[in-house]
C-alpha positions as CSV (number, residue, x, y, z in Angstrom):
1,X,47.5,30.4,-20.8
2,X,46.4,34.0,-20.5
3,X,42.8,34.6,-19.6
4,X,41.5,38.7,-19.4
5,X,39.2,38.6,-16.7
6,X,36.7,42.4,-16.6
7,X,36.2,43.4,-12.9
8,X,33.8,45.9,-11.6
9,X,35.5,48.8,-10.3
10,X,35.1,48.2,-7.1
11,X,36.4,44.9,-7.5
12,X,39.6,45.3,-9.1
13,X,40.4,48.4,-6.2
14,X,39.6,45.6,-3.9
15,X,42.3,43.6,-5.8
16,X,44.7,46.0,-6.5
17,X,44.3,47.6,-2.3
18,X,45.1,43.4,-1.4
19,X,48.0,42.8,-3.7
20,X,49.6,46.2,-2.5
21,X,49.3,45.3,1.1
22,X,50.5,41.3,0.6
23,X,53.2,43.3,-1.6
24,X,52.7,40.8,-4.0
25,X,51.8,41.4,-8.2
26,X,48.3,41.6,-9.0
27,X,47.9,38.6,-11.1
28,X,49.3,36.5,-8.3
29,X,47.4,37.4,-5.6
30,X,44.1,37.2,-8.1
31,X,45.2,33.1,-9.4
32,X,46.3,32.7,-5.5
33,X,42.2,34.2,-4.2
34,X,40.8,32.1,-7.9
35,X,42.6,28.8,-6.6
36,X,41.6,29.3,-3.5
37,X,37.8,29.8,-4.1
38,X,38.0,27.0,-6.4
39,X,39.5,24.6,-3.7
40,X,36.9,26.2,-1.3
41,X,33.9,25.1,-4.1
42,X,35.3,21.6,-4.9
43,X,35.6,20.6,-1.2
44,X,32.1,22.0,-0.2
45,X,30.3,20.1,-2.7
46,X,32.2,17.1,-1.7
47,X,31.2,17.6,1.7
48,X,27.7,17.9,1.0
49,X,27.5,15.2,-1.1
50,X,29.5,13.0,1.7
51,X,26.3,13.9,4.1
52,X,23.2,13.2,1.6
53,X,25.5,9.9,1.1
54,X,25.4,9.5,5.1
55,X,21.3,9.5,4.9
56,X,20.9,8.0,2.3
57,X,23.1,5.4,3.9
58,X,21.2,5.8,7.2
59,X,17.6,5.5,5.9
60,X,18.5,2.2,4.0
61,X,19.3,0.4,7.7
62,X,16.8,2.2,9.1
63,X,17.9,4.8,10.9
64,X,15.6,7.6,10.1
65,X,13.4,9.4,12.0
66,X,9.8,11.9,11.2
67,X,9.7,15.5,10.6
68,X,8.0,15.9,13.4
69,X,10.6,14.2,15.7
70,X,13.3,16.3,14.1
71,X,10.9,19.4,14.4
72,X,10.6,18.9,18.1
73,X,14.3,18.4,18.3
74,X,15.1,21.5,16.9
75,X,12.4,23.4,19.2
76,X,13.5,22.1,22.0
77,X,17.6,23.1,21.2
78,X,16.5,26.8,20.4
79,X,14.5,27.5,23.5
């Protein structure tokens, strides 16, 4: 499927500058960065939603601790 994609200027001599020094065509080097960044996206939220699952899971046993604990924590690691 084709898609027509509008680029700012800047962008697409960004693209163009890329795909010239990977000597590679244009449209392959911009579905290989669109794949990427998608893949990037998709395994970012996954993580996050892996560590709100971890406290969540945390705070039902238990295991939680008060702002001001974690506040102290962070004071202390930054001095």
């Amino acid at each position: 499927m084709a898609i027509e994609i509008t680029l700012s200027p800047e962008l697409e001599a960004l693209l163009r500058h890329k795909a010239s020094q990977q000597g590679q065509d244009l449209n392959a080097v911009a579905s290989e960065l669109l794949a990427s960044a998608l893949a990037w996206e998709a395994q970012d939220i996954a993580a996050a939603i892996a560590g709100i699952q971890h406290g969540l899971d945390d705070f039902e046993v238990g295991k939680s601790w008060s702002f001001q604990d974690f506040a102290e924590e962070q004071r202390l690691n930054f001095q």
